[in-house]
Structures are given as structure tokens and as C-alpha cells.
C-alpha positions in Angstrom: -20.3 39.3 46.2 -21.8 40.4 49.3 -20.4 43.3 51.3 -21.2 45.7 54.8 -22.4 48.6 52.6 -26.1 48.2 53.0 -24.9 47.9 56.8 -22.5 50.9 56.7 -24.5 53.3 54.9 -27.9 52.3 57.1 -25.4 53.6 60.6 -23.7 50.2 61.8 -20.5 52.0 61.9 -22.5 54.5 64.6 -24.0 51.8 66.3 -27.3 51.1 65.1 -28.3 47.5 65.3 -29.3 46.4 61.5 -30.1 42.7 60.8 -30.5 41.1 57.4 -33.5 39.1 57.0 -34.2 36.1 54.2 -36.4 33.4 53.7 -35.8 29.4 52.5 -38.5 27.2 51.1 -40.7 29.2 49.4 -40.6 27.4 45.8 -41.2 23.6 47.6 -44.4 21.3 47.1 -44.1 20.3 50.8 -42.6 21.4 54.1 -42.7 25.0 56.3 -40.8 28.1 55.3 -38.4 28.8 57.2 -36.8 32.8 57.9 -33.9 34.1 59.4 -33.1 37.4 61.4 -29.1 37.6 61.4 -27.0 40.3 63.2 -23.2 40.5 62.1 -20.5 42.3 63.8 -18.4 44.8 61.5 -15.2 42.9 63.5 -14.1 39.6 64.7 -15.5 37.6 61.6 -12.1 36.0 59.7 -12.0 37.1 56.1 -12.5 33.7 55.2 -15.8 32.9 56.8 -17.0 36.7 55.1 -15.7 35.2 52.1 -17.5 32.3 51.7 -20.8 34.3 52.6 -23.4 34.1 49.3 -26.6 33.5 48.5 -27.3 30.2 49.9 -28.2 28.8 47.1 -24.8 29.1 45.3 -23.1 27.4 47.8 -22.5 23.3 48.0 -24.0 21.8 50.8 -21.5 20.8 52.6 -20.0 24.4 52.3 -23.3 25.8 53.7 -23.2 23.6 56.6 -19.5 24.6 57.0 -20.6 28.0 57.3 -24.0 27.9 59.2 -22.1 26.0 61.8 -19.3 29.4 62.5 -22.4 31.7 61.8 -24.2 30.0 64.7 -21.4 30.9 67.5 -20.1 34.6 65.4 -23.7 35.8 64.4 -26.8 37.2 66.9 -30.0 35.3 65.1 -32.9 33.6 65.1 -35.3 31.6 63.3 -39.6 31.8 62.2 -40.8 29.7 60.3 -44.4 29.4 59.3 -46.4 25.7 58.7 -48.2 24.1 55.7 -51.6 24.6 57.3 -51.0 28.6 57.2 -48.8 28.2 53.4 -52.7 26.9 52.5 -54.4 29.2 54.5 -52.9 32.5 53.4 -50.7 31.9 50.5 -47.1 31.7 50.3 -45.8 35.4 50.2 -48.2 36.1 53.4 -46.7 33.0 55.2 -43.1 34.0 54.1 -43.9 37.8 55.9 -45.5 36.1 59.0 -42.2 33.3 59.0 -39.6 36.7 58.8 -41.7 38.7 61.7 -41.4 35.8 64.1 -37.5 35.5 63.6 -37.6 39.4 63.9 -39.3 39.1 67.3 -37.0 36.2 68.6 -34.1 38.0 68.3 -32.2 38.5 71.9 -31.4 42.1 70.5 -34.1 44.9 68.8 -32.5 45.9 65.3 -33.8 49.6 64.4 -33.2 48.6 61.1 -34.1 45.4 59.0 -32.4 44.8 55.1 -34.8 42.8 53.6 -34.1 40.2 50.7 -36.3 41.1 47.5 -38.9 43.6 46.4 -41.3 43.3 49.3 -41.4 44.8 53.2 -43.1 41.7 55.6 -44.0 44.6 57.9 -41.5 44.6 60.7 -41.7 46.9 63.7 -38.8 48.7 62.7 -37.6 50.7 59.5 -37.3 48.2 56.2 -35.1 48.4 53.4 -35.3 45.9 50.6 -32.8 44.7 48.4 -33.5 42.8 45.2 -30.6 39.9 45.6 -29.6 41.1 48.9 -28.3 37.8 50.2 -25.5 38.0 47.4 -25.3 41.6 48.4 -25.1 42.3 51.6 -23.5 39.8 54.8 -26.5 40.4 56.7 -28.7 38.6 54.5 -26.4 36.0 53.2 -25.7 35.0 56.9 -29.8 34.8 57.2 -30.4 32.4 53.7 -27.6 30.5 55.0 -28.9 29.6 58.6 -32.4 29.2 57.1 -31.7 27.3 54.3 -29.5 25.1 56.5 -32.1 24.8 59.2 -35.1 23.7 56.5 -33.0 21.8 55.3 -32.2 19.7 58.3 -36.3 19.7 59.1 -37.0 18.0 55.8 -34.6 15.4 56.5 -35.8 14.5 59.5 -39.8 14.2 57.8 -37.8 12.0 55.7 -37.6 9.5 58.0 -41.0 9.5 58.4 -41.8 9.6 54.4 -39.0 8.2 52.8 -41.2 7.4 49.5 -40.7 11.3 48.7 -37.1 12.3 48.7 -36.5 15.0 50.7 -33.5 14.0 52.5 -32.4 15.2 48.7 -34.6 17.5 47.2 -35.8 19.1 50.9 -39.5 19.2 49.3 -38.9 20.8 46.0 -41.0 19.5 42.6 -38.2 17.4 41.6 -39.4 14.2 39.2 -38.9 12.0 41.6 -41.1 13.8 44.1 -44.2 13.8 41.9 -44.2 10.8 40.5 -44.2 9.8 44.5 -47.0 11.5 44.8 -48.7 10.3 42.0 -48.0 7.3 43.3 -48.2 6.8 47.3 -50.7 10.0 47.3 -50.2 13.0 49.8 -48.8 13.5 52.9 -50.1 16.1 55.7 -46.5 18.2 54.8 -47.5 18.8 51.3 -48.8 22.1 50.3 -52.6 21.6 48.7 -52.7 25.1 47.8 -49.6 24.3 45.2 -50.8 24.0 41.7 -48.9 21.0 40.9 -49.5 19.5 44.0 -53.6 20.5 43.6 -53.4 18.8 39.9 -51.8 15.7 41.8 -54.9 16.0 43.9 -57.1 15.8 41.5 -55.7 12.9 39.6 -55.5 10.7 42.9 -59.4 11.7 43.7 
């Protein structure tokens, strides 16, 4: 379970300002990827709400959005997201770097230090430390996969309404069954990512 040591031991308790950065969407045949720069206080979060902070990705839904909406008003963050267009462009791990320096830069607040989640440093303009599973390790990051996951989340819902023959208000853009046999079907829509192999080798068979 996540905990402040990565925080602690990088000089929160002195002062220094240390967010915790993580990404959402990077696996998905369609839609952005969204990051998130998140800033905790060491005091004045309820031991419940640090409780229920995890990966993202092991929480329910409902408990996500639960928890996104206290992180919103107890948290200092901020969101970057990068678009389809540049997913194709550059490739996925460069759009996931450029997505986590814009939420870096949009934050109210300069962190001197940045705990990253993973293997990989996206380049910020401060010092970088990763941590392989850091949003089940440290608050920091467990408060950024939530807020991005919630937020990408909420974007592919609202494409949705403007595909519905794909499924994301349920499967948010991920290679689920039901969203390739719609694009087998209906064909592709300007979200989907071409650069994708399974979405290339839908490509192909629609040509």
C-alpha cells in the first residue's frame, strides 16, 4: 500500500515541494493520454481518504470517483494530456513524457522534486526519481493515476456520445472485443490511434 516515504525521505518533512506524477491511457486503441502532477500535504488528509489511495487501477469506479472528487479540493494538481495526432506522430512513451511535462508546468506551485511512476524520467525541469509501481507506493502518485484516470475517463465518455458504435462509455478506448469488432465493422474514427498495431491491422482489413 502506498505510503509518504518516497515523500519523507526526498525532504517534504523540511519543506521541499515533491509531486507524484502518473499517466492513464497509455494501453487504449483510441483517445489522448492523459497525466497528472499531484502535490499532497503530509497533514489535513483523513486517514480514510489516505486509505483508500492505490493504484487506480485497483480501485472500483465508483470508489475512484469517490476519491478523485476529495483529491480535487485536499490535493495541489494539474492535468496534460497529449492527442491522437501526436500518440501517431511520436509514439506512445514520447506522448506519455510530453502529457506528464505539461501537467508539470501547469502546476500553481514549482515541485523541486518529481516521483515518477515506472522505469523511465519524461524529462522534467526539476530532479526525477522513478519508482517501478509507484502509484501503489507512494500517495503522491496514487493521487496522480487517480485524477488522471478519472479525468480520461470522463473524456472518453463524452466522445461516446458522439461514437456510441464503440463502447467507450465502458471500456474508455481500450481493445476490448466489442471495440474491434466495431471497428471492423463501422471502420475508424479520427480518436483512434493508426499507429496501434491492432488498430493498423483493422486498417488494413477495411482498405
Amino acid at each position: 500500500m502506498p505510503t509518504f516515504r518516497y515523500e519523507i525521505s526526498l525532504g517534504r518533512k523540511s519543506g521541499a515541494v515533491i509531486c507524484g506524477v502518473d499517466e492513464a491511457g497509455r494501453g487504449p486503441l483510441a483517445g489522448p493520454v492523459v497525466a497528472c502532477a499531484a502535490i499532497l500535504p503530509l497533514s489535513g488528509i483523513s486517514t480514510r481518504l489516505l486509505g483508500a489511495l492505490d493504484d487506480s487501477k485497483r480501485l472500483a469506479p465508483e470508489v475512484r470517483e469517490a476519491v478523485a472528487e476529495k483529491l480535487r479540493v485536499r490535493a495541489i494538481w494539474a492535468l496534460g494530456e497529449a492527442s491522437v495526432e501526436e500518440i501517431d506522430r511520436f509514439n506512445i512513451l514520447r506522448a506519455t513524457f510530453m502529457a506528464m511535462r505539461r501537467a508539470f508546468e501547469q502546476l500553481p506551485v514549482e515541485p523541486c522534486h518529481a516521483i515518477i511512476d515506472g522505469n523511465m524520467k519524461p524529462g522534467l525541469p526539476c530532479a526525477e526519481t522513478t519508482v517501478v509501481e509507484g502509484d501503489h507506493l507512494s500517495y503522491s502518485v496514487a493521487a496522480a493515476s487517480i485524477l488522471a484516470k478519472v479525468a480520461r475517463d470522463k473524456m472518453m465518455r463524452e466522445l461516446h456520445c458522439e461514437h456510441p458504435r464503440y463502447g467507450w462509455e465502458t471500456n474508455v478506448g481500450y481493445g476490448t472485443r466489442e471495440h474491434r469488432a466495431a471497428i471492423e465493422a463501422h471502420g475508424l474514427t479520427l480518436h483512434h490511434r493508426v499507429s496501434f498495431k491492432p488498430v493498423y491491422e483493422q486498417l488494413s482489413l477495411i482498405d
